[in-house]
N, C-alpha and C positions, 0 to 999 in steps of 0.2 A: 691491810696494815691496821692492827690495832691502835688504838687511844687507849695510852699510859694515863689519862687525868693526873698528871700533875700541874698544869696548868688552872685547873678545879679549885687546887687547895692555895695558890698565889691569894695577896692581899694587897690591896694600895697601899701599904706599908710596906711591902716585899718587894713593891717595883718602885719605891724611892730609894731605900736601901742598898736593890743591886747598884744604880747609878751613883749613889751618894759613897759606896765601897768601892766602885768601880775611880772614880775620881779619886782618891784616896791612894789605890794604887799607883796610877797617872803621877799624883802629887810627890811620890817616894823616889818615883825615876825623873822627876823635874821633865815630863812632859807635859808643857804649858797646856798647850793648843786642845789634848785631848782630853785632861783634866777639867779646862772650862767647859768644856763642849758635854761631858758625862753633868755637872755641877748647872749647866743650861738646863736642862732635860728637869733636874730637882726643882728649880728654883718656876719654873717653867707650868707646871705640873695644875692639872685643874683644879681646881676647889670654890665649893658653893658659899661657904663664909669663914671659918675658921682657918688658919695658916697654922700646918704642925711646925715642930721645934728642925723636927729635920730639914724643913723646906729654909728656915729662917739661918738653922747651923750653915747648910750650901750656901746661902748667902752671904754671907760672910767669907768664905773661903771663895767664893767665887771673885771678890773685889780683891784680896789676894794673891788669888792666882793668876787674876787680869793685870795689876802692876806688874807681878815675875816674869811673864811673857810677853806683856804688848808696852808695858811700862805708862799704860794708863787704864784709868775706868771706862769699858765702853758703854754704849744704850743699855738701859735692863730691855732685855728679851722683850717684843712687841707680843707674846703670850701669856704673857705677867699680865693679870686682871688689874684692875688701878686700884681697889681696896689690899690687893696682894700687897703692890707695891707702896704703899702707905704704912703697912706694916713692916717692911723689910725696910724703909728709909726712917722709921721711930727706934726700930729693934738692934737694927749697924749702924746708929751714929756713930761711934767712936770710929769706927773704920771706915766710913765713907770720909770722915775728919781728915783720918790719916792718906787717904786717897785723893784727897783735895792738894794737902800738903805736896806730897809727890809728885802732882800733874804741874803744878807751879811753880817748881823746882826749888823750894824756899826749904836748907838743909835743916836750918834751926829749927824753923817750924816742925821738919820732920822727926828729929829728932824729939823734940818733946812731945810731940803726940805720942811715939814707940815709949818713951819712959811714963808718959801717965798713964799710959793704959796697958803694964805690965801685966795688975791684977786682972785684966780681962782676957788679954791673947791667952794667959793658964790656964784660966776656969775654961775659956769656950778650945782646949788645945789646938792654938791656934799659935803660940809660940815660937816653934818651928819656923814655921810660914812670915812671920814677922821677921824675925832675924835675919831673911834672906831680902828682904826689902831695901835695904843700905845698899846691899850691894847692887841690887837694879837698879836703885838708884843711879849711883857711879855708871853705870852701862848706859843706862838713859841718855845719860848728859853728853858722858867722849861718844855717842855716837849723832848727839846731835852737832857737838861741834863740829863735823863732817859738812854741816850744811851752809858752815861759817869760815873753815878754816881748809884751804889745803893742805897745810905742814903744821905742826907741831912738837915743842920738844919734852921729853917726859917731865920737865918743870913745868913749862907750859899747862901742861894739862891738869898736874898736882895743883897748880892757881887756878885754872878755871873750873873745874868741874872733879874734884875729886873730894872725898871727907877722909883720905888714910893718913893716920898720924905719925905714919912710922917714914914717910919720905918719900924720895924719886923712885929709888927700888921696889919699894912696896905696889908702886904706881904700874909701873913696867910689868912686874910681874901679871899683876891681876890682865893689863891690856893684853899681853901675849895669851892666857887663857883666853880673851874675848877672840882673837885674830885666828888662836889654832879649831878653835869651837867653831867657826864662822859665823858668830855673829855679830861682829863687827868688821865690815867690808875696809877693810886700811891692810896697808902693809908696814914693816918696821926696819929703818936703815940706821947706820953711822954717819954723821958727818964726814966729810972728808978732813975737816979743818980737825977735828975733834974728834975720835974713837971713841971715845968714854959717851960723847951725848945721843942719845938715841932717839931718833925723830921720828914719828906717825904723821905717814903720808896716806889721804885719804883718795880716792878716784873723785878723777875731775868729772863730775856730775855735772857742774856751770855747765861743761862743755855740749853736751846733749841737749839741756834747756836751751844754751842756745841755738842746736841746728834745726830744734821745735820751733825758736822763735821765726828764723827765718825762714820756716815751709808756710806757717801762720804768713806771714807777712806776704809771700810770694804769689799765696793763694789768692790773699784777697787784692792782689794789685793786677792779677787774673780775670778774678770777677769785677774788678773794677773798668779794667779793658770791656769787656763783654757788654758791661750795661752802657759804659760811653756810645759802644757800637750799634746798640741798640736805640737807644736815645736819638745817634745822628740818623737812624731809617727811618725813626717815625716819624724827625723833621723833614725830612726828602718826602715824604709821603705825604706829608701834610700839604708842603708845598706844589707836590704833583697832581693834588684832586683839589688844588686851590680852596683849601681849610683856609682862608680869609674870613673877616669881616665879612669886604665886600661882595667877596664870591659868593657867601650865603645867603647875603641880602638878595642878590642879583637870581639864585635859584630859587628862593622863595616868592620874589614876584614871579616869574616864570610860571611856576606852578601855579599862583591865581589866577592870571591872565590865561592859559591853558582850559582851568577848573569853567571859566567864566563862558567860553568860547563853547563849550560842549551845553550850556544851558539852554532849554528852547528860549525863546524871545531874544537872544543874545545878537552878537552883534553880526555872527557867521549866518544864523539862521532866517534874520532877518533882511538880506540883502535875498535869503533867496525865496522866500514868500514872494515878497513885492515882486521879485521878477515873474514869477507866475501868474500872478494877478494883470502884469502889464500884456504878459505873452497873449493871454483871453483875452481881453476888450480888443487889441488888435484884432485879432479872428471873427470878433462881432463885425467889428469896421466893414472888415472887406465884403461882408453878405448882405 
């Protein structure tokens, strides 16, 4: 098998390019997950002091890409050198701005960040990518409502978490895009009382936490049995090798009085001297 050498003529420019094109296309079919994941690899990429423009552009688009798909900013990559990321936190203020905005769900705020920093989303053609922001937005939120709300009516949600200014229908609409896409876990009914109001019901989640809490709970009144059980043998035991006070006092003399008795001179050994001594002189006597 021969060696084509085109891998010969590649350039560390050529292998940030593939990934920073390859994200690009990602970016066009709105696949989040694989667009960051090419946009990691850029922003990611070694360097001994300098940070090119391509590494700093990925950056940018990667805090983009991350509100469109996770609807927040996550850790920069733990292979971001820290002088990297010092540069990439001086060079994306305006967008790390508007990602703060987002993560805190403050609409106003977001909004003005999107309009002050029109002249920049252009220059860095990032425009696109920003305009789709609002609408994560709105996704964000009715899918956090899910973690608050069982039922909701499309007014309901036009008040809590939406910015469309055209009404309830407007509202509806978009949610049914989020339902048939799946990614928004709810389903969509009619009142009974009411045909026209359309409710978003979310799965009862509570429900699961709580049959966590009660295995949680169940466990430890398990282990709690177990150490009691444990607890009452060592008292038994304690009690049965007489772990007293007095008991120990009572083996500790034992053991001196024992120690003392093995001593020559003592008190065992001297009873039986003397009696040897008496045994002799009798046997003088008698001759």
């Amino acid at each position: 098998m021969s060696v084509s050498g085109f891998s010969t003529n590649l350039t560390y420019r050529d292998h940030l390019q593939f990934y920073m094109y390859s994200a690009m296309i990602y970016m066009a079919l709105q696949k989040w997950e694989q667009a960051s994941h090419c946009l990691s690899v850029v922003i990611s990429a070694p360097t001994a002091k300098s940070v090119s423009k391509i590494m700093v552009e990925a950056y940018k688009k990667w805090i983009l890409v991350n509100l469109l798909g996770h609807g927040k900013l996550p850790l920069t990559p733990g292979l971001v050198a820290a002088h990297v990321s010092r540069v990439y936190l001086s060079l994306a203020r305006p967008y790390i701005s508007l990602a703060e905005a987002f993560e805190k769900g403050d609409l106003q705020k977001l909004n003005a960040e999107i309009n002050l920093g029109q002249s920049i989303w252009r220059t860095d053609n990032n425009a696109g990518l920003v305009s789709q922001v609002s609408g994560a937005f709105d996704k964000s939120l009715i899918i956090k409502l899910g973690r608050t709300f069982s039922a909701l009516t499309m007014s309901d949600v036009l008040q809590r978490a939406s910015s469309f200014p055209q009404g309830v229908q407007d509202v509806e609409e978009f949610v049914v895009s989020l339902v048939m896409s799946n990614e928004l876990k709810a389903t969509l009914s009619h009142s009974a009382r009411n045909e026209t109001t359309t409710m978003l019901r979310f799965p009862l989640r509570t429900q699961n936490h709580g049959f966590r809490e009660e295995y949680i709970r169940a466990r430890l009144m398990r282990i709690r049995a177990a150490l009691h059980t444990i607890s009452r043998g060592i008292a038994q035991t304690g009690q049965a090798l007489e772990f007293s006070q007095e008991g120990l006092h009572f083996i500790t003399k034992n053991q001196k009085w024992n120690g003392n008795s093995e001593k020559p001179g003592g008190v065992g050994s001297g009873e039986a001297d003397g009696g040897g001594d008496i045994d002799e002189d009798l046997m003088g006597d008698g001759h």
